[in-house]
C-alpha positions as CSV (number, residue, x, y, z in Angstrom):
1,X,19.5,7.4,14.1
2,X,21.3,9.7,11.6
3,X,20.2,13.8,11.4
4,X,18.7,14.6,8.4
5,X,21.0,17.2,6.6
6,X,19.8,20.0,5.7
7,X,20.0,21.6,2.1
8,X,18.4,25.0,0.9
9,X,20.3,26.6,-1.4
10,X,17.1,27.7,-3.5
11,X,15.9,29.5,-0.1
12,X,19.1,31.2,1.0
13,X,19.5,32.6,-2.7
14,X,16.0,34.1,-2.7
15,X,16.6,35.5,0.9
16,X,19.8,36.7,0.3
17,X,18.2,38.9,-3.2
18,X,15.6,39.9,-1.2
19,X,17.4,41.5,1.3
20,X,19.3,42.9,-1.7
21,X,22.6,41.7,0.1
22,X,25.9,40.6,-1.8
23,X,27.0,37.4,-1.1
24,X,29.8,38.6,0.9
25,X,27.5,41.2,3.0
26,X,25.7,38.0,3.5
27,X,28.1,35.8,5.0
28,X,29.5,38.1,7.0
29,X,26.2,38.4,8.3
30,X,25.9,34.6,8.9
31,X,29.6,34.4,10.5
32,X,30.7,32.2,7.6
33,X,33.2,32.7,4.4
34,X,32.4,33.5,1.6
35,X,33.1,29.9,-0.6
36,X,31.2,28.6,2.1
37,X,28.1,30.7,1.6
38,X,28.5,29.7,-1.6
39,X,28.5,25.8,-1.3
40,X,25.6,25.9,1.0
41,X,23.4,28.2,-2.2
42,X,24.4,25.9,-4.4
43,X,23.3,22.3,-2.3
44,X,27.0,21.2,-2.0
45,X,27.2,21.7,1.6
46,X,24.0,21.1,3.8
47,X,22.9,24.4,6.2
48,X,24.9,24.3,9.3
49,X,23.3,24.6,13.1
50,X,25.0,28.1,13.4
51,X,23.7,29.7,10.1
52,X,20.4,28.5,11.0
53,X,20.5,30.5,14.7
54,X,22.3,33.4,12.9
55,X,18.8,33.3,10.1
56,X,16.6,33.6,12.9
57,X,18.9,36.4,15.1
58,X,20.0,38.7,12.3
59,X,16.6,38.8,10.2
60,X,14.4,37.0,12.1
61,X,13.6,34.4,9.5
62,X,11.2,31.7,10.1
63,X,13.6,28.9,10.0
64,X,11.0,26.5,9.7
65,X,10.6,27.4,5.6
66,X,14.0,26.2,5.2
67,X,12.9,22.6,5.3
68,X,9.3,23.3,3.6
69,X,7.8,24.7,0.8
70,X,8.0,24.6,-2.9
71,X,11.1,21.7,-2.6
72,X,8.9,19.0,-1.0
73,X,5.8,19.7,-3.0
74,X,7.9,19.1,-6.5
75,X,9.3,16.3,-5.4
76,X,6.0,14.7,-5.0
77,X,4.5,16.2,-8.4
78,X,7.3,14.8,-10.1
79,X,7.0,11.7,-8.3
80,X,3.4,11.3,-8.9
81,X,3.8,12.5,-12.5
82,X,6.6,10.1,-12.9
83,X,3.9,7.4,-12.4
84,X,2.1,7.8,-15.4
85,X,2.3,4.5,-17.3
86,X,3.9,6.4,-20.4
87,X,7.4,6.6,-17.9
88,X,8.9,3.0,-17.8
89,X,11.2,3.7,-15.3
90,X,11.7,6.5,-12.7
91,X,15.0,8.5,-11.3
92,X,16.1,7.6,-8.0
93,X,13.9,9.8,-5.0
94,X,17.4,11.6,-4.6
95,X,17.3,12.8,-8.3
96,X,14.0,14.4,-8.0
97,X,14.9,16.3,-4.6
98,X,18.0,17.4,-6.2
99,X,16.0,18.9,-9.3
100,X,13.3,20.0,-7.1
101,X,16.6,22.3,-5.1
102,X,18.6,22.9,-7.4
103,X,16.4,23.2,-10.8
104,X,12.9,24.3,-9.4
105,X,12.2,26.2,-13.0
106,X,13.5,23.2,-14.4
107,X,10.7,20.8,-12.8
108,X,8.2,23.1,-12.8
109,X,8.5,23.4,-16.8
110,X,8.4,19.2,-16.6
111,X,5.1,19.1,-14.8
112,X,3.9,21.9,-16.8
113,X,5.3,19.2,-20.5
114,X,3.6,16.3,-18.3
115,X,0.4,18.3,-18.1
116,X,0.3,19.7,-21.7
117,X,0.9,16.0,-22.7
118,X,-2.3,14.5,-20.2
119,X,-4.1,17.2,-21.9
120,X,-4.1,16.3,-25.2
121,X,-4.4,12.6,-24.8
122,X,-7.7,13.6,-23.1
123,X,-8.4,16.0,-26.2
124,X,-8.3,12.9,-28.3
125,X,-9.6,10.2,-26.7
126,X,-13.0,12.1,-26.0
127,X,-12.8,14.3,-29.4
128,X,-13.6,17.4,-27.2
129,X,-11.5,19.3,-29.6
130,X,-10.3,19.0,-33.5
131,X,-6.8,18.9,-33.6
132,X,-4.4,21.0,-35.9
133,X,-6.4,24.4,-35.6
134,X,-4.2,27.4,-36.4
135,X,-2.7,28.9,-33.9
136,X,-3.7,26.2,-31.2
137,X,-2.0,25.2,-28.5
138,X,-1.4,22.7,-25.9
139,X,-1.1,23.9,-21.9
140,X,-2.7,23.7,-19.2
141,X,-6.0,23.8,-18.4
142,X,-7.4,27.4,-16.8
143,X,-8.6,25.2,-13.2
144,X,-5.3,23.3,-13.2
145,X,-3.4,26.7,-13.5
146,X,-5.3,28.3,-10.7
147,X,-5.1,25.5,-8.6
148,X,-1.2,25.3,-8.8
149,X,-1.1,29.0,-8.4
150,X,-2.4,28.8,-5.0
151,X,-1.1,25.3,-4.3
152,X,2.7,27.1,-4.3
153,X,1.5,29.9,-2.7
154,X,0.6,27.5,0.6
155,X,-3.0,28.5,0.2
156,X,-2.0,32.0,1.9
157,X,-2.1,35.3,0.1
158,X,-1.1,37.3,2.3
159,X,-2.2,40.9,1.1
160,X,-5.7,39.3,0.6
161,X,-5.9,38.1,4.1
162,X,-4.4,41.1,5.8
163,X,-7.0,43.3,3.8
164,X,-10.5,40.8,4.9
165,X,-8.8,41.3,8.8
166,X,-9.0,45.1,8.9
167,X,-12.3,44.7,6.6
168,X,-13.7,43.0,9.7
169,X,-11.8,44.6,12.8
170,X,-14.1,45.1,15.7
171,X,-17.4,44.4,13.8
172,X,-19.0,41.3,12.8
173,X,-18.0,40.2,9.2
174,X,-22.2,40.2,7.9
175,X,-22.7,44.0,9.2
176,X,-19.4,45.4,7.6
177,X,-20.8,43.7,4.4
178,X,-23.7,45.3,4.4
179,X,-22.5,48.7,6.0
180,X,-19.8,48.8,2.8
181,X,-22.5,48.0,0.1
182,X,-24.6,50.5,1.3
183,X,-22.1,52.8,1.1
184,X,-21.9,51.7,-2.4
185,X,-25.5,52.6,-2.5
186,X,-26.1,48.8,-2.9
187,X,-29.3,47.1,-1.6
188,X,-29.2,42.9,-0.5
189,X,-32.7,41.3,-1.3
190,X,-33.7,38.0,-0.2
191,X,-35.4,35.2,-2.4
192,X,-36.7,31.8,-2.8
193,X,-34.3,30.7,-6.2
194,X,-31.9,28.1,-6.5
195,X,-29.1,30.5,-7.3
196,X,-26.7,31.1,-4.5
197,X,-25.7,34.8,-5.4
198,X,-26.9,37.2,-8.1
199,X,-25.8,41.3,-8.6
200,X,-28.1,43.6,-10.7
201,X,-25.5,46.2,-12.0
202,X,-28.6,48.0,-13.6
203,X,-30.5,48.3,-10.4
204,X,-27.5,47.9,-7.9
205,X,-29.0,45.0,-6.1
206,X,-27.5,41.5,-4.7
207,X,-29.6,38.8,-4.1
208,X,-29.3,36.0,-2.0
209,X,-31.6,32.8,-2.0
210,X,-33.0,32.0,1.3
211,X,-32.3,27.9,0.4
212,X,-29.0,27.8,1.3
213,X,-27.2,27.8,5.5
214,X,-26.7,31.1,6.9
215,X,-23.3,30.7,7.1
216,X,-23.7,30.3,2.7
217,X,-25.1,33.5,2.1
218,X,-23.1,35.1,5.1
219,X,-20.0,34.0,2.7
220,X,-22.0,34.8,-0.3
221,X,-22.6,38.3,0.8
222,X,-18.6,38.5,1.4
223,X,-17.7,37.8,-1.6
224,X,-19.6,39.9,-3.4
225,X,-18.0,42.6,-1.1
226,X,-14.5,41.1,-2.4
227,X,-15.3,41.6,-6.1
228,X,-16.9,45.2,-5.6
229,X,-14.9,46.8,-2.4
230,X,-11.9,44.8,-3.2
231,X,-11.5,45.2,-7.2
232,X,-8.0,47.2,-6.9
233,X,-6.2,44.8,-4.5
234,X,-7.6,41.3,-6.5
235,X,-6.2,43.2,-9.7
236,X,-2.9,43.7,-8.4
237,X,-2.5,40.1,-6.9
238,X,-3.7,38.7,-10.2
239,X,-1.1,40.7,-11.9
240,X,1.5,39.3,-10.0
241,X,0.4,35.8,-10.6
242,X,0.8,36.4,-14.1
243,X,-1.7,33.3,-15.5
244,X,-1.4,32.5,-19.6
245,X,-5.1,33.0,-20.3
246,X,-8.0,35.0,-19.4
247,X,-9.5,31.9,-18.5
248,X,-7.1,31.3,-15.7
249,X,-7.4,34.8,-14.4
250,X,-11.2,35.2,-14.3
251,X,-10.8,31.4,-12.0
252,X,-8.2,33.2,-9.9
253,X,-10.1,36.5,-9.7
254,X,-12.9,33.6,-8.1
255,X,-10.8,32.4,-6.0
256,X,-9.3,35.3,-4.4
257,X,-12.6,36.6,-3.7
258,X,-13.7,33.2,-2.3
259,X,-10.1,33.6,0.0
260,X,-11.2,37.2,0.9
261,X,-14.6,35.9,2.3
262,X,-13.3,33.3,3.9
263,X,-11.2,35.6,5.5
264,X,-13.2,38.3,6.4
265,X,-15.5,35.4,7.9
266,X,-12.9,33.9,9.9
267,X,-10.1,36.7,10.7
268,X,-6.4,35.2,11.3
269,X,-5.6,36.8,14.4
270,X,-9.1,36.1,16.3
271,X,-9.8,32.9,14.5
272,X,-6.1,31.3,15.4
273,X,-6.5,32.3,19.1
274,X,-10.0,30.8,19.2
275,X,-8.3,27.4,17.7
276,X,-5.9,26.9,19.7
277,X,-8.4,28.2,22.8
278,X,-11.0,25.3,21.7
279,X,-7.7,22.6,20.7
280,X,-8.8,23.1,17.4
281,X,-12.9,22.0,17.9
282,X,-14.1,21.9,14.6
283,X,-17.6,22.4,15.5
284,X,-17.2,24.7,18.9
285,X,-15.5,26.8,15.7
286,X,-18.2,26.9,13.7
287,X,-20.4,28.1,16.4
288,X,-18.6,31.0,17.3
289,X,-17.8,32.5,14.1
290,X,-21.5,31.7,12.3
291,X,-19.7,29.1,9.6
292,X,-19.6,25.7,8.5
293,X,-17.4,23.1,9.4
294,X,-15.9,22.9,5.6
295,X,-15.2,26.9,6.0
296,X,-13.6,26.3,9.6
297,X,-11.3,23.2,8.3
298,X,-10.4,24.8,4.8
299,X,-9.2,28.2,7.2
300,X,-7.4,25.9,9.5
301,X,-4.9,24.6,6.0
302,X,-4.3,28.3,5.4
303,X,-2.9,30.0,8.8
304,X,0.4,30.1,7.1
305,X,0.9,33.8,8.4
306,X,5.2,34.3,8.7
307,X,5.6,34.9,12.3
308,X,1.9,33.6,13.1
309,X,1.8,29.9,12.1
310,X,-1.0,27.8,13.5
311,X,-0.4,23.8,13.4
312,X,0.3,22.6,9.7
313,X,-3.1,21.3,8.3
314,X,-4.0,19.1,5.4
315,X,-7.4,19.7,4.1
316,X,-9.1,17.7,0.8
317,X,-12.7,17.8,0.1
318,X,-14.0,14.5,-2.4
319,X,-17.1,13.5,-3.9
320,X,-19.1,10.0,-3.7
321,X,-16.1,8.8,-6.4
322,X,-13.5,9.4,-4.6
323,X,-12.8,12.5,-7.0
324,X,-10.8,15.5,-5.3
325,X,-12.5,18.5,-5.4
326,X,-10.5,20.8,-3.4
327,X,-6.9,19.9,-2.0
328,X,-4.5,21.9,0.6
329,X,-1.6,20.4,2.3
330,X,0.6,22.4,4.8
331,X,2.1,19.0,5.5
332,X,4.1,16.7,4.2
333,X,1.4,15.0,3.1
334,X,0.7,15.5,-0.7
335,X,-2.6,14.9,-2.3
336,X,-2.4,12.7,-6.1
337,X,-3.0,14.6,-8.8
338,X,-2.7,11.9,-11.5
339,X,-4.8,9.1,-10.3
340,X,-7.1,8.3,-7.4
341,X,-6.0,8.1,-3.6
342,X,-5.3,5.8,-1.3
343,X,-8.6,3.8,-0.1
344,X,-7.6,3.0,3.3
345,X,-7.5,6.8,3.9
346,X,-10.4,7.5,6.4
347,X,-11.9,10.7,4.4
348,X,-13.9,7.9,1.8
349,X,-15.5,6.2,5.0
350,X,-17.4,9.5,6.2
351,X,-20.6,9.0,3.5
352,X,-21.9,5.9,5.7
353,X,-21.2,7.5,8.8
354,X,-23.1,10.7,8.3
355,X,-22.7,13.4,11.0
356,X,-20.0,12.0,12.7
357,X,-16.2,12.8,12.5
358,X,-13.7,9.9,12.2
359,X,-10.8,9.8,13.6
360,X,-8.0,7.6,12.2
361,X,-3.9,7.4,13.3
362,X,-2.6,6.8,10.0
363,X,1.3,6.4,9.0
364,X,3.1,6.9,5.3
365,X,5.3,5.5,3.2
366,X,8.1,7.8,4.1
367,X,7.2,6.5,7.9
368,X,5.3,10.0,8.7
369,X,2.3,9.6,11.4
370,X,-0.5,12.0,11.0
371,X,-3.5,12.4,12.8
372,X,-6.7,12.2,10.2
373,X,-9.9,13.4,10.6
374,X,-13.1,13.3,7.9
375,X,-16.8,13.9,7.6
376,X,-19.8,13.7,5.6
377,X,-20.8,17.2,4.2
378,X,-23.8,16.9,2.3
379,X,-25.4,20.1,0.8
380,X,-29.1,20.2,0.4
381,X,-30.5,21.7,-2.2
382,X,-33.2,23.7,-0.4
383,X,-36.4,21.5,-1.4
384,X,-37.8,18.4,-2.1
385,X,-37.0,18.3,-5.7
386,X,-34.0,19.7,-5.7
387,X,-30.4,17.5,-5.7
388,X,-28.8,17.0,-2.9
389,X,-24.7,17.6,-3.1
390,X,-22.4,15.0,-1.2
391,X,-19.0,15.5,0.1
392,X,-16.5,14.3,2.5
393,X,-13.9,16.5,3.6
394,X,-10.6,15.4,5.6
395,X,-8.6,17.1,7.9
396,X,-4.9,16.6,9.6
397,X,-1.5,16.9,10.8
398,X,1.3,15.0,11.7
399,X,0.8,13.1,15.5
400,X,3.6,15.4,16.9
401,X,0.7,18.2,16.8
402,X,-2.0,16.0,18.4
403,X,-2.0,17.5,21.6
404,X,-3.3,20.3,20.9
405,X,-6.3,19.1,19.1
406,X,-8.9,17.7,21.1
407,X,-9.9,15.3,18.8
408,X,-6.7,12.9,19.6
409,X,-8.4,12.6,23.6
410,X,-8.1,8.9,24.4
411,X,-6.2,7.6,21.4
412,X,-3.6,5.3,21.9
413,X,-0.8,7.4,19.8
414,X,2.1,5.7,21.5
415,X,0.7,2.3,19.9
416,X,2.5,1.6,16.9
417,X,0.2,-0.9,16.1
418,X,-2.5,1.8,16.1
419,X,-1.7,3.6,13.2
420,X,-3.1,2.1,10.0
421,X,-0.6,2.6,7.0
422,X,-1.9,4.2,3.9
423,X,-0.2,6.3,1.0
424,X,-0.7,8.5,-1.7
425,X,-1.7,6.7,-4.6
426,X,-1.1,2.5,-5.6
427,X,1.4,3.5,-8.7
428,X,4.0,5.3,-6.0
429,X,3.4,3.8,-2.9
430,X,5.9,1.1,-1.6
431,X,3.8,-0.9,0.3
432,X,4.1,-4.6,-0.9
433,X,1.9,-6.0,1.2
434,X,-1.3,-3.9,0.6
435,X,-5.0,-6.2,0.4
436,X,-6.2,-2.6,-1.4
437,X,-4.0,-2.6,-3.7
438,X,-5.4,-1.4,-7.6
439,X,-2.0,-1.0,-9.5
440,X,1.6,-2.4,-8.9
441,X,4.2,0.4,-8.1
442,X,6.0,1.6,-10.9
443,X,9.5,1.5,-9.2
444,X,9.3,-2.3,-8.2
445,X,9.6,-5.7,-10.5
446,X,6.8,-8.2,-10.2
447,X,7.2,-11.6,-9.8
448,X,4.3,-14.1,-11.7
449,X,3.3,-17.3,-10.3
450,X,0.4,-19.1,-12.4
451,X,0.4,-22.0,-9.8
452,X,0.0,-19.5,-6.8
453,X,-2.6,-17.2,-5.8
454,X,-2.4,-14.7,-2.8
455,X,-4.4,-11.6,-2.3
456,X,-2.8,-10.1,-5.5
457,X,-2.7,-12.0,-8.4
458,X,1.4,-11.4,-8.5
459,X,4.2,-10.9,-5.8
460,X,6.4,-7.7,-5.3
461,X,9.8,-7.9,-4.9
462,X,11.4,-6.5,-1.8
């Protein structure tokens, strides 16, 4: 079987300005010439064994971001963009990864078009907004901007994270909240209200309802340490991000808070070692830290840390509909974002199975085995009356990682035949021989037989 070469012409570039090296201080550093330095930043020659050693020996890069990263993830935007009925035919998969290398500004302004377009076919299909107002504009929604933002950040801000560690350094995440808002001369009152979190400016109180898990308000109580304590250093990361509206900001400005707390609640350095102490125990996690097992597997997708990786997580939270709610992927793995998911994934089986974590060897299109994990995570609402919220969340990596999660104890992973095949969405996965199939893929012909019926009312072609 062929090696995959290798092409990163994107990352070498943005190294190589970093380091704020010429391109012939650079290759002299890498032991190559110069025209060859310069094939391999521009994708016409693939990154050779000995650059990749001299990456890691001269700067110590983590070579492992040459083949991961923004690359991949556009690729499978585009392609799941691409499969929006209004495209009658898509480009080859080696078009998109050579746009996705070599034109990354390029694609990302074409999912931003694709977006923009979505966006006001929705407008005017519901009549949520009048059309031709002056000065109005078509972009993309405030949540969809946020969520890209940290979606091509890996779901690791590093500044953020560093900052919750040292918050929390030797004392337990609850009394350094406290301890720093009374050293803002803030008191934390307790009450019986539906509202999660509320701050009095005027008397310098937070309250926190008693109807909610410990481990809410513990998070609660962190954030609202985040936005006070933290204001400078959420400023300056938000500044960098550079988001088109105020909208966009004041969701970021939520989210970062939300990343500090789950930080601060989980550190990096103590919370890794713990993981890979338990094999990754979901629920020996949450024990030990005072969380819940959503906070433990959303921190698992982010330990990201350059020089500090933990095992490369996939993490999606969805409602009873089989909407995504909240998406990470370390992986190759990709969530859709145009569409609904794959129902043979295990995640949409965890409502009737309530309590209990399912465990399913699963295999992709692009012949990727991943270990998949997902559970029920219902939310009460802290009374009788009161709604309760229903989740499912799913965790996972790819099966070359499953030794060091307990969870894979006793599976057959050396069984092909144990590893159910699933995909990302109908419209882009391959699969012709699918019983849950909704939609025919966009890239194959169909074939139409009135006087034969199968499981799908129409064949694939090969």
């Amino acid at each position: 079987m062929a090696t995959q070469k290798l092409y990163a012409g994107v990352k070498l570039r943005e190294l190589r300005t970093r380091l704020g090296l010429t391109q012939k201080a650079f290759a002299e550093k890498l032991g190559v010439s110069l025209p060859y330095l310069n094939q391999m930043e521009n994708n016409n020659r693939p990154v050779s064994t000995g650059v990749v050693l001299a990456l890691a020996q001269e700067f110590g890069f983590d070579v492992a971001e040459l083949s991961t990263g923004d690359a991949e993830r556009l690729v499978t935007d585009m392609r799941e963009a691409l499969a929006d009925p209004i495209f009658t035919d898509s480009p080859p998969l080696a078009d998109l990864r050579l746009a996705a290398s070599n034109a990354p500004a390029l694609a990302r302004a074409f999912l931003a078009l694709h977006r923009a377009y979505r966006q006001n076919h929705e407008r005017l299909a519901s009549l949520d907004e009048a059309l031709g107002r002056e000065g109005s504009s078509v972009e993309a929604s405030p949540w969809e901007e946020v969520r890209d933002f940290f979606h091509y950040c890996d779901n690791y801000i590093d500044a953020v994270d560093r900052a919750a560690e040292r918050f929390t350094r030797d004392v337990d995440p609850e009394q350094a909240a406290i301890r720093a808002l009374r050293e803002m001369k803030i008191s934390v009152e307790l009450h019986d209200d539906p509202q999660l979190r509320g701050f009095d400016v005027e008397r310098s109180t937070l309250r926190l309802s008693t109807r909610t898990a410990q481990s809410t308000r513990r998070f609660q109580l962190l954030h609202q340490v985040a936005l006070l304590a933290q204001n400078e250093l959420l400023e300056a990361t938000l500044d960098l991000a550079r988001f088109q509206t105020d909208e966009a900001r004041a969701i970021a400005k939520i989210g970062l808070a939300n990343y500090f707390a789950g930080a601060a609640l989980l550190p990096y350095g103590a919370f890794l070692a713990a993981a890979r102490e338990t094999r990754h125990d979901l629920e020996r996690l949450a024990e030990i830290f005072g969380a819940s097992i959503e906070q433990v597997a959303h921190r698992l997708s982010t330990l990201q840390r350059p020089g500090a990786k933990g095992i490369p997580f996939f993490f999606v939270r969805v409602d009873q509909a089989g909407t995504i709610t909240k998406r990470h992927s370390a992986t190759r793995l990709q969530f859709a974002r145009f569409g609904g998911a794959c129902p043979l994934w295990n995640v949409h089986q965890a409502f009737e199975t309530p309590g209990r974590f399912l465990r399913q060897l699963a295999k992709t299109p692009d012949g990727v085995s991943y270990l998949c994990l997902a559970r029920d995570v219902s939310k009460s609402g802290g009374s009788f009356s009161a709604p309760v919220r229903r989740y499912a969340i799913g965790l996972g990596c790819e099966v070359r990682h499953a030794g060091e999660l307990v969870y894979a104890d006793h599976l057959d992973i050396s069984n092909e035949g144990a590893f159910e095949p699933i995909g990302i969405s109908c419209r882009i996965c391959e699969r012709i021989g699918c019983h849950q199939r909704s939609v025919p893929p966009l890239e194959r012909k169909l074939r139409v037989n009135p006087d034969a019926r199968g499981v799908l009312p129409y064949e694939i072609d090969e």
